[in-house]
C-alpha positions, 0 to 999 in steps of 0.5 A: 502466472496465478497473480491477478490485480484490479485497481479500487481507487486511483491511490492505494486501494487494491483487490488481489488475487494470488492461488484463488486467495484474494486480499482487499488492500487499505480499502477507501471507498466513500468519503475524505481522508481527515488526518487528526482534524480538517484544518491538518489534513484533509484530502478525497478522490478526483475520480471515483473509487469502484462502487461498492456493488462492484466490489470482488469477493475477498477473504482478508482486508490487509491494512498498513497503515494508521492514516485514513486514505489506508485505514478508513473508518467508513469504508471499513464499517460499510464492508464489515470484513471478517477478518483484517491483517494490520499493524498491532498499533491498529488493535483498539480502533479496528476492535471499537469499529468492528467488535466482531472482527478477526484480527491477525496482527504484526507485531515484533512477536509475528511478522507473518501471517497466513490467508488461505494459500498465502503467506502475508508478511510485514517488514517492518521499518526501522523508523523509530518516529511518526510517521511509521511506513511498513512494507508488506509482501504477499506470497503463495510459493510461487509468485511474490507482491510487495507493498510497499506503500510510501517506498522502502529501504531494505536492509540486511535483516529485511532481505533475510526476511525475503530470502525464503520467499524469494524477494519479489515479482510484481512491486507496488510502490509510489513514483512521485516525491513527496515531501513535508518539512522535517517537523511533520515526517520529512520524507513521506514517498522518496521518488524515482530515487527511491524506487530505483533502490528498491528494484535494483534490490528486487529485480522484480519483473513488473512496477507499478505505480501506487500512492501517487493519486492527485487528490483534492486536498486542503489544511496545512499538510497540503500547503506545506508539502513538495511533490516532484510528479513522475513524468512517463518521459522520465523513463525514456533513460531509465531502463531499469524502470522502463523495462519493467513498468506496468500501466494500470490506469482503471479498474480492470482487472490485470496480469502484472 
C-alpha cells in the first residue's frame, strides 16, 4: 500500500500521501471558523491543531468547500501554497488572499485534475441550493481516497465517474448526524445512515472518521442544530462498519 494518512486537526484537516504525491486537505490551523458573522456562526478547536512547524511538505492544498473550518482564510495566508485545487465558485477570494496562487479549479467544464502521480477528482452534488457539499476522490492508479466531507449520495452518473478509477479504497467521511432547520441546509452530515449508503456503494476496506470534531461553538447555527454523536458501541451490530473502521485519533501518521 503507498497510501499514507496524518491527521491536521481533530475536524477535517488532512496531510495525504499516495505514490510520493502529497496533498494538504482544507487546512484550518489557527484561529475560529466565522460563517457570514459571529453572531451566526462561530466555532474553534478544543484540541489544537498541529503546529505549524510540524507541518509536512506538500505539493497541493485541495479545498472543498467555501465555509471557514475547509477554506480558512488565516491559514491559508500563513502557508502561502503554490498551488490550490478548489471549486471554481472559490476563484475571486482564493485570488484576492493570494495574488500569486496556481489555481486548478472544478467546474462543469473540468471534473478532474492532475497533482504530480495523481488524479483529483471532484463529484459534484447534485444540490442546486446552499449549502453545496461536493465529494472528491484521489487516485495514483493504484489506491483510491474519497472525501467525502459532510457525507454523499451517489448516483448513476457519480459511480460512472468512479468507474475508471475503481471507486474507493479508504473513505473519510463523518459518523454523527448533524442537522439544522430546512431554512438553513436542512441536513448537513447524514449519520450512521448515510454513511452505510456510501460504503455498501464502495465497498472500500478502511472508513474513517471526519467532521465530526466537538468544537467550541456560539451563534445561532450552534443554537439550532440536532447532532446524534456516534458511539463506537454503535458498531457492535454494524458489521458493515465494524469491519471496516480505522481509529485515527492524533497526529501520527498511519496506513489506512
Amino acid at each position: 500500500m503507498t497510501m499514507i494518512l496524518q491527521r491536521l486537526n481533530m475536524d477535517t484537516s488532512w496531510w495525504t500521501e499516495l505514490s510520493s504525491t502529497r496533498i494538504l486537505v482544507d487546512p484550518w490551523l489557527e484561529g475560529a471558523e466565522v460563517d457570514y458573522a459571529q453572531w451566526f456562526n462561530m466555532q474553534w478547536h478544543r484540541t489544537e491543531p498541529l503546529p505549524y512547524s510540524s507541518l509536512p511538505a506538500y505539493d497541493a492544498v485541495l479545498i472543498t468547500q467555501k465555509y471557514a473550518d475547509h477554506c480558512h482564510e488565516a491559514t491559508l495566508r500563513r502557508l502561502q501554497p503554490e498551488v490550490i485545487l478548489a471549486p471554481e465558485s472559490l476563484e475571486s477570494r482564493l485570488r484576492r488572499w493570494l495574488p500569486g496562487v496556481r489555481l486548478q479549479l472544478f467546474g462543469s467544464d473540468c471534473r478532474e485534475h492532475r497533482v504530480g502521480t495523481l488524479t483529483v477528482t471532484q463529484l459534484p452534488t447534485r444540490r442546486r441550493r446552499d449549502p453545496i457539499y461536493d465529494a472528491f476522490v484521489l487516485s495514483d492508479g493504484a489506491e483510491r481516497l474519497m472525501i467525502a466531507n459532510h457525507g454523499f449520495t451517489l448516483d448513476e452518473g457519480h459511480l460512472a465517474q468512479l468507474a475508471p478509477s475503481g471507486g474507493c479504497d479508504v473513505l473519510l467521511s463523518p459518523f454523527n448526524r448533524y442537522r439544522l432547520p430546512t431554512v438553513l441546509g436542512g441536513v448537513v452530515t447524514p449519520g450512521l445512515e448515510g454513511l452505510r449508503r456510501l460504503v455498501e456503494q464502495l465497498r472500500p476496506r478502511s472508513v474513517i472518521q471526519t467532521h465530526d470534531e466537538d468544537k467550541h461553538a456560539r451563534g445561532l447555527i450552534p443554537r439550532l442544530a440536532t447532532i446524534d454523536v456516534f458511539d463506537r458501541e454503535d458498531t457492535t451490530d454494524r458489521p458493515w462498519l465494524r469491519d471496516r473502521i480505522r481509529e485515527v485519533n492524533d497526529y501520527e501518521r498511519c496506513q489506512p
